[in-house]
C-alpha positions in Angstrom: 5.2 123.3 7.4 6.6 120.1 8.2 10.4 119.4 8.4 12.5 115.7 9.2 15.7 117.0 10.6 18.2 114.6 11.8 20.0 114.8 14.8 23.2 114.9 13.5 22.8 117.2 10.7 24.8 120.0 11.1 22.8 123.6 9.8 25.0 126.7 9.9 23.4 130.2 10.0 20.6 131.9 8.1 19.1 128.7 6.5 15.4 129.4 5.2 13.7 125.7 4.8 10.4 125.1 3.4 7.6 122.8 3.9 7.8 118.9 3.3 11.4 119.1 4.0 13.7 116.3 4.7 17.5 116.3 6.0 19.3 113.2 6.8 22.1 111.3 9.1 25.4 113.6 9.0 24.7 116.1 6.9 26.2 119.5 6.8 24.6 123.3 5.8 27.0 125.9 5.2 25.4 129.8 5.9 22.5 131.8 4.2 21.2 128.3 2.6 17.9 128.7 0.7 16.0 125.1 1.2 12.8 124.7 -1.4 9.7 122.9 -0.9 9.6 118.9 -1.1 13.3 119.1 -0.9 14.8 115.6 0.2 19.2 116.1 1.2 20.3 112.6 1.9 22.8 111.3 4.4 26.5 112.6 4.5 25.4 115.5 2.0 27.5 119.1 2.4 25.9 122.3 0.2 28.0 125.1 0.5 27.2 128.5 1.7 24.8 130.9 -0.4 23.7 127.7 -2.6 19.6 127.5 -3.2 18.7 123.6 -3.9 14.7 123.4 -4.5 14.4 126.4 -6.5 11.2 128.2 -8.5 10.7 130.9 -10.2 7.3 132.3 -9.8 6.7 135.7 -11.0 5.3 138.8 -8.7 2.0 138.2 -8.4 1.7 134.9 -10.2 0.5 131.6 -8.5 2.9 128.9 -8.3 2.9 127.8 -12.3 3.2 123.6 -11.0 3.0 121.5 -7.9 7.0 121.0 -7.6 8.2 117.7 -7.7 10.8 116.5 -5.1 14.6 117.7 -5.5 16.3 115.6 -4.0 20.5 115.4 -3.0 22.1 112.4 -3.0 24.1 110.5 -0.3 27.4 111.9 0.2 26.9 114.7 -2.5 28.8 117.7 -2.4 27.2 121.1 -3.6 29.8 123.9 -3.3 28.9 127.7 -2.6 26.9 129.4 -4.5 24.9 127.1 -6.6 21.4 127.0 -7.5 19.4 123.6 -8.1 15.9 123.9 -9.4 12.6 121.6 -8.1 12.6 118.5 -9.4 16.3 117.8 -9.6 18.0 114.4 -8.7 21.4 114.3 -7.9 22.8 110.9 -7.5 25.2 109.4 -4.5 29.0 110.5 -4.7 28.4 113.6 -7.0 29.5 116.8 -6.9 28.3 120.5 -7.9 30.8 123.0 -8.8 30.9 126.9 -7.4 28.3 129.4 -9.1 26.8 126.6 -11.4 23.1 126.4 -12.4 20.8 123.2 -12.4 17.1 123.6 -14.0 14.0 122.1 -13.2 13.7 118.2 -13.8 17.4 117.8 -14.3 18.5 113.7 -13.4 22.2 113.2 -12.3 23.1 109.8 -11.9 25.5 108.8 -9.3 29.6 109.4 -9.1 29.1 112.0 -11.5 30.6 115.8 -11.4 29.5 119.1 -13.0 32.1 122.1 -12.5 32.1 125.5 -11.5 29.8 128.5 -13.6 28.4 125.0 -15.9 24.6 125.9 -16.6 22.4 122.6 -16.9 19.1 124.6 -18.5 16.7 121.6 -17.2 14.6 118.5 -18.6 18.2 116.5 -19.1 19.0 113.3 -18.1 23.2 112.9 -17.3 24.6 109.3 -16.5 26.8 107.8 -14.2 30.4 108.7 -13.9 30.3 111.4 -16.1 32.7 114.4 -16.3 31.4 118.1 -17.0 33.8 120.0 -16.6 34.0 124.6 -16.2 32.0 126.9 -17.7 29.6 124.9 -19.9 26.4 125.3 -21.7 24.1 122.1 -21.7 20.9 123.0 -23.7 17.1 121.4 -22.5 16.1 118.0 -23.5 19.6 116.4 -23.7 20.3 112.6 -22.5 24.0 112.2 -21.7 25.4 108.7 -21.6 27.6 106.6 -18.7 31.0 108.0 -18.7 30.8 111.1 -21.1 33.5 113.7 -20.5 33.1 117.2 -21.6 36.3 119.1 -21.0 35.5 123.4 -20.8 33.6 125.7 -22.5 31.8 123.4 -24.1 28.6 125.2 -25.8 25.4 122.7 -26.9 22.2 124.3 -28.9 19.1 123.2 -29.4 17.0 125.4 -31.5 18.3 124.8 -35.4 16.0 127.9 -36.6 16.9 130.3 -33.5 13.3 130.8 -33.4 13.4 133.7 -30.3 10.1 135.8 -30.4 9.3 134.8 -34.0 6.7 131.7 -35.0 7.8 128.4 -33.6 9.3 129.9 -30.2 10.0 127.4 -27.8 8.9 124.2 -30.3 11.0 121.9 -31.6 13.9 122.1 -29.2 15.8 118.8 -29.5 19.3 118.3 -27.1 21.6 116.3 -27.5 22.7 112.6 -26.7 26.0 110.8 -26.1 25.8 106.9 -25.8 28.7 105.7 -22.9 32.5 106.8 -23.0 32.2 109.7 -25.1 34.7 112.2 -25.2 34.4 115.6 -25.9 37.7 118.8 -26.4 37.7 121.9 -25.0 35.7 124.6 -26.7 33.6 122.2 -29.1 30.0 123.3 -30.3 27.3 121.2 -31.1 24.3 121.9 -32.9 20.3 120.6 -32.2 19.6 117.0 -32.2 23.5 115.4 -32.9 24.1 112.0 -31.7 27.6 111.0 -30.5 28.1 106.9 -30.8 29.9 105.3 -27.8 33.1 105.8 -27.2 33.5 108.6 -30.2 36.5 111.6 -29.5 35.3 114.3 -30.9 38.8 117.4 -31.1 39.2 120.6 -28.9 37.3 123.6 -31.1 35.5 121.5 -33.3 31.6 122.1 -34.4 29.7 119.3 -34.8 26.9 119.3 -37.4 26.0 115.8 -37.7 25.9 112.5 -35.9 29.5 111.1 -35.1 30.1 107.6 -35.5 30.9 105.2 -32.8 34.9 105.1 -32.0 35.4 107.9 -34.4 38.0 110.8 -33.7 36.2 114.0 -35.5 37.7 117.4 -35.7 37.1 121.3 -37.9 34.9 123.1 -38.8 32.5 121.3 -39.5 33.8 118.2 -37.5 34.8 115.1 -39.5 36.1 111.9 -38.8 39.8 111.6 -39.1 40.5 108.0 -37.4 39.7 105.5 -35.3 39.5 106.2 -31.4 40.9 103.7 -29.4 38.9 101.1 -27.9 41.9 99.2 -24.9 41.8 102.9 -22.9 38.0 102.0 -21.8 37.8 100.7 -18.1 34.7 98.8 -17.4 
């Protein structure tokens, strides 16, 4: 087991580390932490109490399915209580990790970015810089969210158009999501497998999308359709 512990990292009580385990310059570890394998917490980072960053799930009695890639937490990232973040996660500088929320395996978070409280992030997704995901949402695998995308609550993404559970095809042909930059997307929308969103598109609280939305379009219903222009002079670069 080897561990590089700063100094001045601050650990609280009950923390279980793994091997090939690094903690940085100033960074603090609430109580009854669970720390991963090849788990890399960068300067000025603070994870909550109860949280689990390096996580795998191996079976009773099964060998360890992969050699884990690094998870690793950004600097000055904040992880709040009660969060789990699989191997193989990246969590960029300046981000944050809501109470009680889920990251998968091979998840990349770019920088500045926040996910909020009971989100699930289901793993093999890449999310962008400065982007806004806010409570209780559902982000399927194999989605690619763009530079300043915000996703208000509730939001539920899919990404298995023949709901193929236990039947042929189980587990094939998943295909996510993707917003290009400055998406924005209402409370409550739905999306199905594979949509697109063009940059700076608005798409309307309790809409379902089932197709592509065009750049600086406003969609809305059920199904979603473009209404209007959005508004290009409300985008800060």
């Amino acid at each position: 087991m080897t561990h590089k512990i700063a100094g001045t990292a601050k650990l609280g009580k009950n923390i279980e580390i793994g091997s090939d385990v690094t903690i940085e310059d100033n960074v603090l570890l609430g109580n009854n932490i669970s720390l991963g394998n090849k788990v890399i917490i960068r300067k000025g980072a603070v994870i909550g109490h109860n949280a689990i960053v390096g996580y795998m799930d191996v079976k009773l009695g099964q060998d360890t399915p992969v050699e884990p890639a690094f998870t690793e937490i950004g600097e000055s990232v904040r992880i709040r209580s009660g969060s789990v973040i699989y191997w193989g996660t990246r969590i960029g500088a300046n981000s944050m990790v809501g109470h009680n929320t889920v990251i998968r395996e091979n998840t990349i978070i770019g920088h500045d970015t926040y996910v909020g409280s009971l989100t699930s992030i289901e793993g093999d997704t890449r999310i962008g810089n400065h982007v806004g995901i806010q409570t209780q949402c559902y982000v399927t695998k194999f989605c690619d969210i763009g530079d300043y995308t915000f996703i208000a609550p509730c939001f539920v993404s899919t990404n298995d158009q023949a709901m193929s559970h236990k039947r042929d095809g189980h587990g094939k042909n998943l295909i996510g999501f993707t917003t290009e930059k400055y998406v924005r997307i209402g409370a409550n929308a739905i999306v199905l497998p594979g949509i697109r969103f063009g940059e700076g598109c608005v798409v309307s609280a309790g809409s379902v999308v089932t197709k592509d939305v065009p750049p600086y379009k406003v969609v809305m219903g059920v199904p979603a359709r473009a209404v209007k222009d959005a508004p290009r002079d409300e985008i800060m670069h």
